[in-house]
N, C-alpha and C positions, 0 to 999 in steps of 0.2 A: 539443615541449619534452621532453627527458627526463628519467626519475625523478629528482628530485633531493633532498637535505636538506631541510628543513624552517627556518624563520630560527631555531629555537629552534636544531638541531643545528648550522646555519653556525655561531651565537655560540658551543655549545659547543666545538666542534671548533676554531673560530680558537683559542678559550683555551686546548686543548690541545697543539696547534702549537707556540704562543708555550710554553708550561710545554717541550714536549719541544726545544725552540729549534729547530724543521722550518720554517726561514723558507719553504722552495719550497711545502709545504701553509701556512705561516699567510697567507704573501700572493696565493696563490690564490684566499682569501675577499672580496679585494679586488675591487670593479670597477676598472676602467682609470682612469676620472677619479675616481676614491677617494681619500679625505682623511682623515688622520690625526690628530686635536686630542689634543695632550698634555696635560701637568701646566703646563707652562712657558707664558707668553706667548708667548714663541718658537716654539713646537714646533707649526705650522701645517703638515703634509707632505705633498705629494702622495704616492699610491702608492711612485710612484720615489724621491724624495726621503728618503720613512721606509724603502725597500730598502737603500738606502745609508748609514744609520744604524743598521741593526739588522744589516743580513749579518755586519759584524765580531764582532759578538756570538754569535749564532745559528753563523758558523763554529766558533767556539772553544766550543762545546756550553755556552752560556749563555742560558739564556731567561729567561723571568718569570711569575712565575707568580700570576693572578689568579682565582678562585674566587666563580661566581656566588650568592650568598646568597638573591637577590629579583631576580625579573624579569618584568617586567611590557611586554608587546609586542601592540600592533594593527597592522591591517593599513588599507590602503584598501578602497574601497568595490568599485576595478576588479579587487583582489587584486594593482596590480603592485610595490606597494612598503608595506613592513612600518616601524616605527619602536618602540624601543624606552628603556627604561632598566634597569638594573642594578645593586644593590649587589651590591659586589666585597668578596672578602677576599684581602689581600697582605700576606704576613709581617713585612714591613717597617714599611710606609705602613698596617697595620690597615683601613680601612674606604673606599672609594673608591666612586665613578660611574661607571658608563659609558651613553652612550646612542648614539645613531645611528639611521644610517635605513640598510635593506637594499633594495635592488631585485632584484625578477624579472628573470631573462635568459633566453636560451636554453642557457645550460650552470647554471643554475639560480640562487638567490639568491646575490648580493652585496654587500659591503658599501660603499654611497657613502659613510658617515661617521661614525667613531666617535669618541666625543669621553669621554676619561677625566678626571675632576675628583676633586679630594681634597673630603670630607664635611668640615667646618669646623661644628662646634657653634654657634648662634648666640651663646651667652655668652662665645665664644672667641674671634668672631669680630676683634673690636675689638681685641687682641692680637694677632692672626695679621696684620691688616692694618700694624699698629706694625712685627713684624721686619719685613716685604716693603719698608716705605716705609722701615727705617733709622732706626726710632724707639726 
C-alpha cells in the first residue's frame, strides 16, 4: 500500500476541495460505492449521483465551505476502517455535523459515508420540527 494521507488529512483535504470547488480532488476522497447524506431527506447520493449535483457548481468555481471546529475519530481493531464526527462551521448554516466512516484501500483512505446534519438546540427543537411539518 502506498504512502498515504492519514483520515484526519483525507477529511481535511475533502473540505478543502469542496472550499476551492476542485470537484476532481473532492471526489477522489470518495470510494466507489461512496455515499453522500445531506441536510435534506432527499439527499441520499451515490458517488455518481452527488457528481452530478455538484459538477454544475464546482464548474462555475462555487464550492462550500465547511470548517472543522472538533473532531473526534477511531479506528478498528484491524486498522481497516476509521469512523468519525465533526463540528463544522459554515457561514450560512453556523454550526453543522459531519460524521462517516472512511476505509483503507490500496490508493489509500476513503470515504464510504459521510453524513452532514444541522446541530438543532434541544429547546429549539420542538419548533424546528413545527416549520418542517407546516405548523
Amino acid at each position: 500500500m502506498p504512502a498515504a494521507m492519514s483520515p484526519d488529512a483525507v477529511l481535511d483535504d475533502f473540505h478543502a476541495a469542496a472550499a476551492a470547488a476542485d470537484g476532481d480532488r473532492y471526489f477522489r476522497h470518495f470510494a466507489k460505492d461512496g455515499v453522500f447524506l445531506g441536510t435534506d431527506a432527499s439527499e441520499r447520493w451515490t458517488v455518481d449521483e452527488f457528481k452530478a449535483y455538484a459538477t454544475p457548481y464546482f464548474s462555475k468555481g462555487q464550492g462550500w465551505t465547511y470548517v472543522s471546529q472538533d473532531r473526534w475519530l477511531d479506528r478498528s481493531d484491524d486498522g481497516q476502517y476509521a469512523w468519525f464526527d465533526e463540528v463544522l462551521a459554515n457561514e450560512a448554516y453556523g454550526l453543522l455535523r459531519g460524521s462517516g466512516v472512511l476505509r483503507r484501500t490500496d490508493d489509500g483512505w476513503k470515504i464510504v459515508q459521510y453524513n452532514l446534519a444541522f446541530l438543532i438546540p434541544n429547546e429549539k427543537a420542538k419548533a424546528v420540527v413545527g416549520v418542517i411539518a407546516g405548523r
